[in-house]
C-alpha positions as CSV (number, residue, x, y, z in Angstrom):
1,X,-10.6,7.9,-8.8
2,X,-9.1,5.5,-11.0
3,X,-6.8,2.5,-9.8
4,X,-4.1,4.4,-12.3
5,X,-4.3,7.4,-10.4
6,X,-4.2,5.4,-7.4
7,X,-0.7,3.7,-8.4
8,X,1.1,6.8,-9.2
9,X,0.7,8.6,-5.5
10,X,3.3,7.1,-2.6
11,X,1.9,5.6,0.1
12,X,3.3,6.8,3.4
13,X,3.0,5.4,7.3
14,X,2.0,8.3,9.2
15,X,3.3,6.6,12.4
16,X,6.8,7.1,11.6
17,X,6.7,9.0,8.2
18,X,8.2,6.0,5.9
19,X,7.8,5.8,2.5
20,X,6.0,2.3,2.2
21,X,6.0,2.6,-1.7
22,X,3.3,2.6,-4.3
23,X,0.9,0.4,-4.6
24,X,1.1,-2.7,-6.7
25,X,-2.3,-4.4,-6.4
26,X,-5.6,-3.3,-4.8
27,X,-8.1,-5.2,-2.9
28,X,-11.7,-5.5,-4.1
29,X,-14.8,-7.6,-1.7
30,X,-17.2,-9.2,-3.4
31,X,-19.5,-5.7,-3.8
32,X,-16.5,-4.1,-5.4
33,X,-15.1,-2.0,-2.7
34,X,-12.2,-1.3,-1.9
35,X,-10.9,-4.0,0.8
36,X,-7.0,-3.1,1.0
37,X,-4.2,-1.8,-1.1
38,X,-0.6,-3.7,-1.3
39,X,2.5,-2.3,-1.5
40,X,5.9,-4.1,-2.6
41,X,7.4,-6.0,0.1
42,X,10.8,-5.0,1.8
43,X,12.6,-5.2,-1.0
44,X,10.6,-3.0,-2.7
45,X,10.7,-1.1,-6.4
46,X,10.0,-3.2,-9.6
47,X,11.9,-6.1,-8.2
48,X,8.6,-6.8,-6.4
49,X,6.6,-7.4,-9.1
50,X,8.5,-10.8,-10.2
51,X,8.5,-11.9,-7.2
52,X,7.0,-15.6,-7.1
53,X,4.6,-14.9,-4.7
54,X,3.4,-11.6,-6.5
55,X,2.6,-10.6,-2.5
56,X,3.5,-7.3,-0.9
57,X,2.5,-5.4,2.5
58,X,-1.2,-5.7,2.4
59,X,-2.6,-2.5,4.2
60,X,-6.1,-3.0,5.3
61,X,-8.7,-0.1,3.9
62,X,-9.7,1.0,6.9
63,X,-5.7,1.9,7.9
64,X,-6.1,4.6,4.8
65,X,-6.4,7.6,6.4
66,X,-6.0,10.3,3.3
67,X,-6.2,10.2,0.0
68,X,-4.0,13.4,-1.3
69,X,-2.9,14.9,-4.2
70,X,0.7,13.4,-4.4
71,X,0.3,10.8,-1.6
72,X,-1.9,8.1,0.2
73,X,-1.3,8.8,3.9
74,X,-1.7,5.6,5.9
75,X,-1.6,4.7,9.8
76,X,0.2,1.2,10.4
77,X,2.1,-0.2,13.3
78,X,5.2,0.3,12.8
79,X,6.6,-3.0,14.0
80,X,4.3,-4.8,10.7
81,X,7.1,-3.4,8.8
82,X,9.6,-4.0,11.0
83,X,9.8,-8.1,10.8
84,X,8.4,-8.1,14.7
Protein backbone atom coordinates (compact mmCIF):
# COMPACT_ATOMS: atom_id res chain seq x y z
CA UNK A 1 0.00 0.00 0.00
CA UNK A 2 1.15 3.28 -1.01
CA UNK A 3 1.57 6.35 1.31
CA UNK A 4 -1.11 8.05 -1.29
CA UNK A 5 -3.49 5.50 -0.57
CA UNK A 6 -2.69 5.77 2.98
CA UNK A 7 -3.58 9.73 3.04
CA UNK A 8 -6.86 9.45 1.45
CA UNK A 9 -8.58 6.97 4.29
CA UNK A 10 -9.71 8.80 7.76
CA UNK A 11 -8.22 7.79 10.66
CA UNK A 12 -10.56 7.09 13.49
CA UNK A 13 -10.02 6.41 17.56
CA UNK A 14 -11.83 3.39 18.19
CA UNK A 15 -12.00 4.40 21.90
CA UNK A 16 -14.58 6.92 21.41
CA UNK A 17 -15.29 6.78 17.65
CA UNK A 18 -13.71 10.40 16.71
CA UNK A 19 -12.69 11.29 13.52
CA UNK A 20 -8.85 12.20 14.22
CA UNK A 21 -8.36 13.17 10.51
CA UNK A 22 -6.12 12.05 7.75
CA UNK A 23 -2.89 11.60 7.87
CA UNK A 24 -0.46 14.31 7.05
CA UNK A 25 3.02 12.68 7.49
CA UNK A 26 4.12 9.06 8.16
CA UNK A 27 6.85 7.81 10.24
CA UNK A 28 9.70 5.68 8.81
CA UNK A 29 12.86 3.86 11.39
CA UNK A 30 15.87 3.56 9.99
CA UNK A 31 14.93 -0.01 8.11
CA UNK A 32 12.03 1.70 6.46
CA UNK A 33 9.12 0.65 8.49
CA UNK A 34 6.56 2.15 9.33
CA UNK A 35 7.19 3.84 12.99
CA UNK A 36 3.88 6.15 13.31
CA UNK A 37 1.41 8.07 11.30
CA UNK A 38 0.51 11.89 12.16
CA UNK A 39 -2.53 13.52 11.90
CA UNK A 40 -3.33 17.39 11.90
CA UNK A 41 -3.38 18.75 15.24
CA UNK A 42 -6.67 20.13 16.93
CA UNK A 43 -7.19 22.55 14.62
CA UNK A 44 -7.19 20.23 12.03
CA UNK A 45 -7.98 20.38 8.03
CA UNK A 46 -5.41 22.12 5.65
CA UNK A 47 -4.76 24.80 8.14
CA UNK A 48 -2.47 22.22 9.64
CA UNK A 49 -0.16 21.93 7.07
CA UNK A 50 1.26 25.73 7.49
CA UNK A 51 1.49 25.38 10.57
CA UNK A 52 5.16 26.49 11.76
CA UNK A 53 5.84 23.47 13.45
CA UNK A 54 4.50 21.23 10.51
CA UNK A 55 3.66 18.78 13.79
CA UNK A 56 0.39 16.97 14.27
CA UNK A 57 -1.02 14.05 16.74
CA UNK A 58 1.73 11.54 16.21
CA UNK A 59 -0.04 8.00 16.62
CA UNK A 60 2.49 5.36 17.36
CA UNK A 61 2.35 2.18 14.81
CA UNK A 62 1.63 -0.18 17.02
CA UNK A 63 -1.79 1.90 18.18
CA UNK A 64 -3.02 0.97 14.34
CA UNK A 65 -5.22 -1.51 14.83
CA UNK A 66 -6.96 -1.82 11.01
CA UNK A 67 -6.16 -0.91 7.90
CA UNK A 68 -9.64 -0.74 5.90
CA UNK A 69 -11.03 0.07 2.87
CA UNK A 70 -12.25 3.71 3.60
CA UNK A 71 -10.57 4.05 7.08
CA UNK A 72 -7.52 3.50 9.38
CA UNK A 73 -9.08 2.35 12.66
CA UNK A 74 -6.78 3.29 15.58
CA UNK A 75 -6.87 2.67 19.56
CA UNK A 76 -5.66 5.87 21.52
CA UNK A 77 -6.39 7.19 24.88
CA UNK A 78 -8.78 9.35 24.72
CA UNK A 79 -7.44 11.97 27.15
CA UNK A 80 -4.03 12.41 24.39
CA UNK A 81 -6.59 14.26 22.51
CA UNK A 82 -8.23 15.72 25.05
CA UNK A 83 -5.30 18.40 26.30
CA UNK A 84 -5.08 16.12 29.69
Amino acid sequence: MSFSEIRRKDVINICDGRKLGRPIDLLLNDSACAEALVVPGRSGGILALFRQDREGLVIEWDRVRRIGDDVILVEVDCERFDGK
